[in-house]
N, C-alpha and C positions, 0 to 999 in steps of 0.2 A: 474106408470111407465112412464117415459121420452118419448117423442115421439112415443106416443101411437097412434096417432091420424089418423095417413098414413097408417092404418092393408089391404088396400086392398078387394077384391071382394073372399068370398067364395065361392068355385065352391062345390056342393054336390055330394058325392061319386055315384051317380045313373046319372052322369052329366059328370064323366070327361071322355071327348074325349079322340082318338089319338092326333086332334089336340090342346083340352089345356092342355094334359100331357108337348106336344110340346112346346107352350106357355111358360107355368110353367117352364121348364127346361129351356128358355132361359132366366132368370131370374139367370141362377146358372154359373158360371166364370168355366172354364174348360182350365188347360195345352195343347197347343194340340203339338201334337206326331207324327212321324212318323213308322208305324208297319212298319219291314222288315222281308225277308225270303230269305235262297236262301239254295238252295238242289237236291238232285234227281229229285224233284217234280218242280221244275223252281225256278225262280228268281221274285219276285214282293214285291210291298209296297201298304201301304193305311194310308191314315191320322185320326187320333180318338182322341176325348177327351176322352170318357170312358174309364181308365186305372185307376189302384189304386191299391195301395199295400194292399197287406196279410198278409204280417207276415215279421219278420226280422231275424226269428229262425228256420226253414230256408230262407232266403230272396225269396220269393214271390209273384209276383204280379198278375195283372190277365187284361185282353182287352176284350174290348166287339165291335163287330164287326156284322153288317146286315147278314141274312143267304143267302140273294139272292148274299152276293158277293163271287167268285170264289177264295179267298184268307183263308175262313176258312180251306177251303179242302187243297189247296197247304200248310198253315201254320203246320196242324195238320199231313200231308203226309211228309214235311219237318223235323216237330217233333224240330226245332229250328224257332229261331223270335227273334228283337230285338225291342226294344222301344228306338226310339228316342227323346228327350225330345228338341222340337225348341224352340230358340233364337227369340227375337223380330225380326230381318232381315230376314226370312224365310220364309215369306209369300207366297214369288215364289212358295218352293216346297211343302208349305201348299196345294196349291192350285193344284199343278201339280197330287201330291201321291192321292188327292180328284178324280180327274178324271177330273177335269175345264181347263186343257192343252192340250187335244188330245192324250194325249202318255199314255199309259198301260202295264202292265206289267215289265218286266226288261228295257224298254224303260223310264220309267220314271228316271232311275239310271244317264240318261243322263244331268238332273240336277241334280248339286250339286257336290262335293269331297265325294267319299265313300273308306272306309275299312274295307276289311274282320275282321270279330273277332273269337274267337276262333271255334266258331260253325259252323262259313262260315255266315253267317247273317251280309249284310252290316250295318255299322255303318258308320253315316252322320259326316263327320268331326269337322263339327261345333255344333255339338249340343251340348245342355247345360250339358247333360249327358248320358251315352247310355249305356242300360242293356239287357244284351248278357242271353236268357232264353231259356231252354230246355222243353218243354210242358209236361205237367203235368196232365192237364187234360182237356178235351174239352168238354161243357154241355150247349146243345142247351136249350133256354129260352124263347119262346115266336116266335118275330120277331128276334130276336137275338143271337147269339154263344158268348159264355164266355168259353175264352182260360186261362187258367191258366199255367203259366209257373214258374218253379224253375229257379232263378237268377243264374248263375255260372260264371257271368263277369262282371264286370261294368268300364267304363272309364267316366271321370268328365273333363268337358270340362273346357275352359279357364273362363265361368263366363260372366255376361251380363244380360240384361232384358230377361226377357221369353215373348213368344208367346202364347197371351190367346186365347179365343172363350168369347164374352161375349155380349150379344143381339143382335144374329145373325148376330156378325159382330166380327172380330179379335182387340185386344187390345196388349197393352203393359203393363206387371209389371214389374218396377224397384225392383233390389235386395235391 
């Protein structure tokens, strides 16, 4: 095999940390996103790589989001969310929706151009594509909340580099 030579350090299953799970996962390229909500329950966002679709029959997808933050309970009480998928230029509200800005909750909406969609779930003007979901299921995991949502909207943005996460630092991928 070609370029065999680089395999790297195995770490032994009686060995792996939280933090070289950590490690290891920065090793792996991640879309990052902006979750949104807005409802009875209030108005707020958060930024995630872990997003990934399910199925396209019915369309799908599913977020995985920390239990310590106050956004599983608002998203799953709001019972809508959208995924915003950023553009390379968005690091600002990479950064803002992260909590690295000072502003929280509906106060973060104050960056950036938003539009209701059909569910009331802001969608970020410029994103690369933005999918308007009705939750579906919510199944706590560990340290973490896996929301599952049925897709029932999508808008596709004008097109552009996306906004990665890739060793613990933000990249750009050309289309």
């Amino acid at each position: 095999m070609e370029g065999g030579s680089n395999r790297g350090r195995v770490v032994p299953e009686a060995s792996v940390t939280p933090q070289s799970y950590r490690d290891g996962m920065a090793a792996v390229a991640g879309h990052v996103h902006l979750i949104t909500t807005a409802g009875p329950a209030g108005t707020s966002g958060f930024t995630a790589i872990a997003v990934a679709s399910v199925s396209d029959d019915p369309p799908t997808l599913l977020v995985c989001l920390n239990r310590k933050s106050a956004n599983g309970a608002l998203i799953e009480s709001n019972g809508v969310f959208a995924v915003n998928a950023l553009g390379a230029d968005a690091e600002v509200l990479a950064e803002t929706f992260a909590g690295r800005r000072g502003l929280s909750g509906a106060a973060r909406f104050s960056v950036g151009q938003w539009t209701p969609l059909a569910t009331g779930s802001p969608a970020l003007d410029t994103a690369l594509v933005t999918f308007d979901c009705r939750v579906l299921e919510v199944k706590p995991v560990a340290t973490h909340t896996i929301i599952i949502g049925t897709v029932v909207g999508l808008r596709v943005g004008d097109g552009g580099p996306a906004l990665a996460y890739f060793g613990r630092g933000y990249r750009t991928i050309e289309r």
